[in-house]
MARRO-40485 format. One record per residue: chain; y, x, z of N, C-alpha, C in turn. Coordinates in steps of 0.1 Angstrom, whole numbers, padded with zeros to 4 digits, always signed. Each point is the difference from the previous one (the first is absolute). Layout:
N
chaine; n_y; n_x; n_z; ca_y; ca_x; ca_z; c_y; c_x; c_z
A; Y; X; Z; Y; X; Z; Y; X; Z
...
***
This chain:
185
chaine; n_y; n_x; n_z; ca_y; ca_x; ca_z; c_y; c_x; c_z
A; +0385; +0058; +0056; -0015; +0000; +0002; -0007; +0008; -0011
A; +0009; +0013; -0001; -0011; +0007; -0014; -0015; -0001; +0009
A; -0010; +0004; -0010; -0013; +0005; +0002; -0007; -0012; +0005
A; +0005; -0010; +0004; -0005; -0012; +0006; +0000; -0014; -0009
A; -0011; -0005; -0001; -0001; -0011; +0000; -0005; -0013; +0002
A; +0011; -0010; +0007; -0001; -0010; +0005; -0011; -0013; -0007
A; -0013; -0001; +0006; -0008; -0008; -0009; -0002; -0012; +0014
A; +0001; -0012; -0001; +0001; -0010; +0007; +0006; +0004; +0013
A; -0002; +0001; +0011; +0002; +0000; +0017; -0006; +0018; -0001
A; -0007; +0000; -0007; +0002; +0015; +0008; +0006; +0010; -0012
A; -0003; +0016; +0007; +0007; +0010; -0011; -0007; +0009; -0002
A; -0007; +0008; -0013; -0007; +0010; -0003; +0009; +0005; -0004
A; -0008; +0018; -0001; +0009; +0012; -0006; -0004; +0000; -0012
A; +0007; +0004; -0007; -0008; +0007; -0010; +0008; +0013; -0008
A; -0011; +0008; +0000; +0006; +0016; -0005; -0004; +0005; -0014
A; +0011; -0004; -0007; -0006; +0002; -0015; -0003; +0016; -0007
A; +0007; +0010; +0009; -0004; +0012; -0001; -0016; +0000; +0006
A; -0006; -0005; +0006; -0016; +0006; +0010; -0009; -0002; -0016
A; -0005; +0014; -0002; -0012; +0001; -0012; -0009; -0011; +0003
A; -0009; -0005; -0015; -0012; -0010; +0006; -0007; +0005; +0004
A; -0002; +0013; +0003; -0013; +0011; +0009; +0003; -0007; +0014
A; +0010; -0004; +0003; +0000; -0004; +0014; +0000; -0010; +0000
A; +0004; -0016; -0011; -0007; -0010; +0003; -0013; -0002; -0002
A; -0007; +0005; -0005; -0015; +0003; -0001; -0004; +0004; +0013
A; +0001; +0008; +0004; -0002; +0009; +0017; +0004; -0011; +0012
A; +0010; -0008; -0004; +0006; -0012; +0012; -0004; -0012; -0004
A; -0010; -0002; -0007; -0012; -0010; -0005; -0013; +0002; +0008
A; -0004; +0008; +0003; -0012; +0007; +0003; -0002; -0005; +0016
A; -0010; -0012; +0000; -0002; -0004; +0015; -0011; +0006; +0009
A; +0006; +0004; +0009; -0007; +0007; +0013; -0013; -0004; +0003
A; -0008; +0009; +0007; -0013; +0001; +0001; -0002; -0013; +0009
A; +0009; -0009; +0008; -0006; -0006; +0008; -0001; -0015; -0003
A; +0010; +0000; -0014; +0001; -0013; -0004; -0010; +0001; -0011
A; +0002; +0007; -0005; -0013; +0002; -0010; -0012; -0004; +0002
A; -0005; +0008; +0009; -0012; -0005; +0010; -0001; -0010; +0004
A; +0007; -0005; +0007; +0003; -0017; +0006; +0000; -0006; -0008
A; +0006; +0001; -0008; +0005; -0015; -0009; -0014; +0001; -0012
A; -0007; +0014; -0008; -0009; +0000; -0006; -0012; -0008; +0008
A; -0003; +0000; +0012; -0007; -0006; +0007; -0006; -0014; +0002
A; +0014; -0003; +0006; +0006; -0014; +0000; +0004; -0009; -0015
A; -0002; +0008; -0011; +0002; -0011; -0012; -0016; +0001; -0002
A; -0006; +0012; +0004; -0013; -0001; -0008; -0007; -0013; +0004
A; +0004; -0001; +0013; -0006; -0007; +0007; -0001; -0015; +0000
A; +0013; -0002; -0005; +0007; -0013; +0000; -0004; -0003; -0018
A; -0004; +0005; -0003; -0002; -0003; -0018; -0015; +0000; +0002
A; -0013; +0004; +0008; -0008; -0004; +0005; -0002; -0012; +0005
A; +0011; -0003; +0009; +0003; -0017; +0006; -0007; -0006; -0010
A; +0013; +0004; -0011; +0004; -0008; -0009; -0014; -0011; -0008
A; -0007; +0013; -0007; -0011; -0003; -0006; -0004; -0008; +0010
A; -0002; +0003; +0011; -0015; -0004; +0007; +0004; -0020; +0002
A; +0015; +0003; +0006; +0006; -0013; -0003; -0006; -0010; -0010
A; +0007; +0009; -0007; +0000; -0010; -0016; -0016; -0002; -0004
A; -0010; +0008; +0002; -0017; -0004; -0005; -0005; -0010; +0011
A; +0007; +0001; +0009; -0005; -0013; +0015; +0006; -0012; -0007
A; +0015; -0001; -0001; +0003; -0009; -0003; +0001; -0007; -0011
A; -0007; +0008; -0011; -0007; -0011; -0011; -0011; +0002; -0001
A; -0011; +0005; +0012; -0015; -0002; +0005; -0008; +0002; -0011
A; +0005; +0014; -0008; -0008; +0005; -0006; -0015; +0004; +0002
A; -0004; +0003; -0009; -0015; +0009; +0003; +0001; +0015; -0001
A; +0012; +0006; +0001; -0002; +0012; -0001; -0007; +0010; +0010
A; -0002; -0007; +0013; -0004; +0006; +0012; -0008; +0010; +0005
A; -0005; +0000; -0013; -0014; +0013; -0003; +0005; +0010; -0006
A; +0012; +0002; -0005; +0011; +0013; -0004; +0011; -0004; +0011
A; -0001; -0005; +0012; +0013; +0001; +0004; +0009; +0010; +0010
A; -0012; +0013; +0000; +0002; +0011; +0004; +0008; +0009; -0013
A; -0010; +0002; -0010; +0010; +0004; -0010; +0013; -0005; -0003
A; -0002; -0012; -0001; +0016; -0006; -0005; +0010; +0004; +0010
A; -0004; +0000; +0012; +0010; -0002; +0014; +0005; +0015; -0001
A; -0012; +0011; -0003; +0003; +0013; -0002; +0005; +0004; -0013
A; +0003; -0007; -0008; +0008; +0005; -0014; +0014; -0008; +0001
A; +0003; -0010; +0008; +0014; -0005; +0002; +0006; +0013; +0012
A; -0008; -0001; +0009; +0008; +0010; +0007; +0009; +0010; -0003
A; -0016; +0009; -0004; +0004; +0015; -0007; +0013; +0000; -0011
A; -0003; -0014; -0007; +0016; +0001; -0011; +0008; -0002; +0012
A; +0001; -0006; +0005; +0015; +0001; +0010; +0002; +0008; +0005
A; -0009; +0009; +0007; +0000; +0011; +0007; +0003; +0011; -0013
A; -0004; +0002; -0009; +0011; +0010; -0009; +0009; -0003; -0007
A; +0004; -0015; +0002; +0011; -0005; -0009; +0012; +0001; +0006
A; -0001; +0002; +0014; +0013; -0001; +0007; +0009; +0010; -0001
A; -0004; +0019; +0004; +0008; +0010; -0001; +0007; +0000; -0013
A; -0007; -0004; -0012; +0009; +0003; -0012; +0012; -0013; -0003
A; -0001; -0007; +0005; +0003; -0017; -0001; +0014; +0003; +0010
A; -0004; +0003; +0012; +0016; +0004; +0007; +0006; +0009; -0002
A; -0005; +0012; -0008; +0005; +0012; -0006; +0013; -0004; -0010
A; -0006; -0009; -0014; +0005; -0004; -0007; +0015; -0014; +0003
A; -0011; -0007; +0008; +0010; -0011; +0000; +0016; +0010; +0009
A; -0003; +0008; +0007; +0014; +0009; +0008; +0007; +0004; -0008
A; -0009; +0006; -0013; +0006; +0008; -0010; +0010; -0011; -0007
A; -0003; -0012; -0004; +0008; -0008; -0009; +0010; -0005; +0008
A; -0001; -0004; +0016; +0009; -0006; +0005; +0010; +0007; +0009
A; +0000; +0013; +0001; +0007; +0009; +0006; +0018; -0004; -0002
A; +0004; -0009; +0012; +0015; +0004; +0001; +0004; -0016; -0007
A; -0010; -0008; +0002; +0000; -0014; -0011; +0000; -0009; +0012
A; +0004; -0012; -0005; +0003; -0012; +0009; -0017; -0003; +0010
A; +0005; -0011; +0004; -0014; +0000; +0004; -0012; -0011; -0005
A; +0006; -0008; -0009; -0006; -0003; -0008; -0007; +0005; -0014
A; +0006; +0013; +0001; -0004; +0005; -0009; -0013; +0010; +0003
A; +0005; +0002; +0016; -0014; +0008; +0006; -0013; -0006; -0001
A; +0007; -0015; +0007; -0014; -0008; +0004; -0009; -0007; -0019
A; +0011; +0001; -0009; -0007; -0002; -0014; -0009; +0015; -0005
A; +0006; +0012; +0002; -0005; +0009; -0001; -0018; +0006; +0007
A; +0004; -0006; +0013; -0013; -0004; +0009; -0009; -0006; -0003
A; +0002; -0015; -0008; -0004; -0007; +0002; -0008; +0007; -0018
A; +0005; +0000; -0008; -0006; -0001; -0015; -0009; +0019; +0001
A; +0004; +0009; +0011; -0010; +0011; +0002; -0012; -0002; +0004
A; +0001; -0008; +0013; -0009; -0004; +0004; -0014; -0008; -0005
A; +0005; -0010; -0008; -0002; -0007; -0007; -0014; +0009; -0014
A; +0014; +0007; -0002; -0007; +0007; -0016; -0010; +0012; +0005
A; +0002; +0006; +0013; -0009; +0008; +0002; -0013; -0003; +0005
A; +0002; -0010; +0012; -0011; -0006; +0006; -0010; -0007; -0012
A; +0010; -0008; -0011; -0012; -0004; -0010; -0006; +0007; -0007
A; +0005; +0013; -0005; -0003; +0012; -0012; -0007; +0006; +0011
A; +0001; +0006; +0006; -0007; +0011; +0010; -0017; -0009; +0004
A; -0002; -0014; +0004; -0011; -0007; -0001; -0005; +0000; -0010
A; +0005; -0004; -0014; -0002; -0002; -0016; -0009; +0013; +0003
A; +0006; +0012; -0002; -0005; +0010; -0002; -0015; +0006; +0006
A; +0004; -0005; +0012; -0016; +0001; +0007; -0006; -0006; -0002
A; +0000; -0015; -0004; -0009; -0007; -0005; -0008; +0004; -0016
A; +0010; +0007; -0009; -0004; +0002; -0012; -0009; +0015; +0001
A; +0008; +0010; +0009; -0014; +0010; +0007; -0013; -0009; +0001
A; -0004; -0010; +0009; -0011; -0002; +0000; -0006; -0004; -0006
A; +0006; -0018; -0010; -0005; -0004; -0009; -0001; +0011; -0012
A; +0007; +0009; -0007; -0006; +0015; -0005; -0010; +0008; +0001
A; -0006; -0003; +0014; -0008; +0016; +0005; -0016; -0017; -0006
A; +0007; -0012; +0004; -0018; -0005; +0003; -0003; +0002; -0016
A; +0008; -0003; -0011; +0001; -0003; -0016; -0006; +0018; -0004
A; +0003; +0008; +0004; +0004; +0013; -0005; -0019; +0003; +0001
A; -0008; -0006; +0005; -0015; +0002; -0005; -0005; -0002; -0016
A; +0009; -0009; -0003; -0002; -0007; -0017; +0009; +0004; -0008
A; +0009; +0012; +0001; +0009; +0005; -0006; -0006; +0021; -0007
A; +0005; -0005; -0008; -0001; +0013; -0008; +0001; +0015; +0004
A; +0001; +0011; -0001; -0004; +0013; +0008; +0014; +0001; +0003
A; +0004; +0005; +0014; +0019; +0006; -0004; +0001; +0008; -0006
A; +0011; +0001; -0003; +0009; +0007; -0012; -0001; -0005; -0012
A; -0007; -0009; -0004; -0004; -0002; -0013; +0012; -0011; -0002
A; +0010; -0004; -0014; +0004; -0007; -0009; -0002; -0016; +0014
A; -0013; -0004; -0010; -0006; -0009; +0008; +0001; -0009; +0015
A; -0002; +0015; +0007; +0002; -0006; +0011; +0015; +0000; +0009
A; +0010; +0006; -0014; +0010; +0000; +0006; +0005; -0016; -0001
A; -0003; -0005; -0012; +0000; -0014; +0001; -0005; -0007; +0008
A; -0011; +0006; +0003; -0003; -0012; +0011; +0003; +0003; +0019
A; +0004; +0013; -0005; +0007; +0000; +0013; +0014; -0007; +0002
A; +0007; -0001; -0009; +0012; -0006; +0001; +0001; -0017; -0004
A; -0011; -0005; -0007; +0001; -0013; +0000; -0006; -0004; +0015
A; -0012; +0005; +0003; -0003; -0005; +0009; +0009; +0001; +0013
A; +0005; +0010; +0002; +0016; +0001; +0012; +0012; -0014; -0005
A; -0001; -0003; -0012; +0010; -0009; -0005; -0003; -0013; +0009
A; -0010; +0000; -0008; -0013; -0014; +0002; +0001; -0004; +0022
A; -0002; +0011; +0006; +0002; +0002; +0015; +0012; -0008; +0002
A; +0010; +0012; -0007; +0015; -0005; +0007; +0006; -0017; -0005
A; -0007; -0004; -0009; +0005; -0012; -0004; -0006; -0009; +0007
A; -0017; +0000; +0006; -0008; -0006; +0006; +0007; -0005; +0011
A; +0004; +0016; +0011; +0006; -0001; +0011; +0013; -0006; +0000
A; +0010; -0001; -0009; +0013; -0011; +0002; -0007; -0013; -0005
A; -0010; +0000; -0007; +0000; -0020; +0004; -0009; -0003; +0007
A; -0011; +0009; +0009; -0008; -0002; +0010; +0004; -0001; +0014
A; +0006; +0013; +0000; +0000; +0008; +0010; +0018; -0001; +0012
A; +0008; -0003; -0013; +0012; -0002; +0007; +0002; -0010; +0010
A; -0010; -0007; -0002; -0001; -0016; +0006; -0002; +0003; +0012
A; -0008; +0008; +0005; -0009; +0005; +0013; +0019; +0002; +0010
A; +0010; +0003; -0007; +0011; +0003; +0010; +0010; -0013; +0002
A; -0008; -0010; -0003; +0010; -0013; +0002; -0012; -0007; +0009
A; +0011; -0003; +0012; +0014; -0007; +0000; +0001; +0014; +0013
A; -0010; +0004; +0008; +0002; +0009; +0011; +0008; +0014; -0007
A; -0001; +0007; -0010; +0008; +0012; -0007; +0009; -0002; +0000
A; +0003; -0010; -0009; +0018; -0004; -0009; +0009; -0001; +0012
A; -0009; -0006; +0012; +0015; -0002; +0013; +0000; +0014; +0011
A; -0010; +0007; -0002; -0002; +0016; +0006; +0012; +0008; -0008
A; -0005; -0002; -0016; +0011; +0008; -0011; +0017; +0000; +0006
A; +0002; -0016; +0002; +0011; -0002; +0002; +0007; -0001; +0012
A; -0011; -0001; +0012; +0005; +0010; +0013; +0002; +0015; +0000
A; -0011; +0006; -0001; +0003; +0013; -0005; +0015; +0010; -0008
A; +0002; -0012; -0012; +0007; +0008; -0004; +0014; -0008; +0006
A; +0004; -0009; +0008; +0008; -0006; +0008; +0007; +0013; +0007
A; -0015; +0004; +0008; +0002; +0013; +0012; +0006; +0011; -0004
A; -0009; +0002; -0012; +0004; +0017; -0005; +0013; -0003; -0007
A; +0008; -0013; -0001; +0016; +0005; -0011; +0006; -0004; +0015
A; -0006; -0007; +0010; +0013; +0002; +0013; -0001; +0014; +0005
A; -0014; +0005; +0005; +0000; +0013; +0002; +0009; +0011; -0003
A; -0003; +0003; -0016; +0004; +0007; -0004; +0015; +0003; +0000
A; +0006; -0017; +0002; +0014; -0003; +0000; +0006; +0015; +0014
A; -0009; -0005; +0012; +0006; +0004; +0011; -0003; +0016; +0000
A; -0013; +0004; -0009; -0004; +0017; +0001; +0014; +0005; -0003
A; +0008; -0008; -0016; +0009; +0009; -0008; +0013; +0001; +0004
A; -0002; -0006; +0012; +0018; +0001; +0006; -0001; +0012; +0008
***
């Protein structure tokens, strides 16, 4: 059985001559899953929030167009780089290792890719009472206050994807390491 190896019930190849130009290139998911699935998380990380502010009957209802539209949007750009990468690490790997690879991309992108938009905007409202750009000054306060954002948003903001997220995360990335299992044969 050169070139083969036997990983539980089933059997991948693997070709240790193929440059990583071509595992990079056989990473790269197609326009239709990309689309769909960017779609479909944005959407569902939307749920999520809207879930989670109903169900501990917040007051936020008067931003709950913004909120609903800054969970999305992170999911909806968190996804293409999130499956990109998680292919990259698990290429030719058990399937546990897919579905952990899925699961911790997912994960890290969907929250950093939100973080980030949120610290965009909490930035732009602060950036009235900040110093001229370019100056010393306001480089400080450009980067504390992005700090200040991203730290806000993991003990604010991560909440918004429990309990409807965490079980989306772990469907999702269920699909994509069986998937993937059947594309690579």
């Amino acid at each position: 059985m050169e070139g083969k190896t036997a990983v539980g019930e089933k059997v991948f190849t693997t070709d240790q001559s193929r440059p990583e130009r071509f595992r990079l290139a056989h990473s790269v998911p197609n326009l239709r899953e990309t689309v769909v699935g960017a779609l479909c998380w944005g959407f569902m990380m939307a749920l999520s929030a809207w879930l989670a502010l109903w169900c501990r009957e917040t007051d936020a209802a008067f931003r709950l167009e913004a909120i609903l539209t800054l969970y999305a949007t992170g999911g909806l750009m968190a996804w293409p780089p999130a499956l990109f990468a998680a292919r990259c690490l698990s290429q030719n790997r058990t399937a546990e290792t897919r579905f952990a690879a899925f699961f911790l991309c997912l994960a890290a992108a969907t929250i950093g890719t939100t973080a980030f938009l949120f610290a965009l905007d909490y930035r732009s409202f602060y950036a009235q009472w900040h110093a001229m750009t370019g100056t010393r000054t306001w480089l400080f306060q450009f980067a504390f206050t992005s700090l200040a954002a991203f730290y806000q948003f993991l003990v604010l903001g991560v909440r918004l994807y429990l309990p409807l997220g965490a079980v989306a995360l772990m469907a999702a990335s269920l699909l994509l390491a069986r998937s993937d299992a059947r594309q690579r044969r």
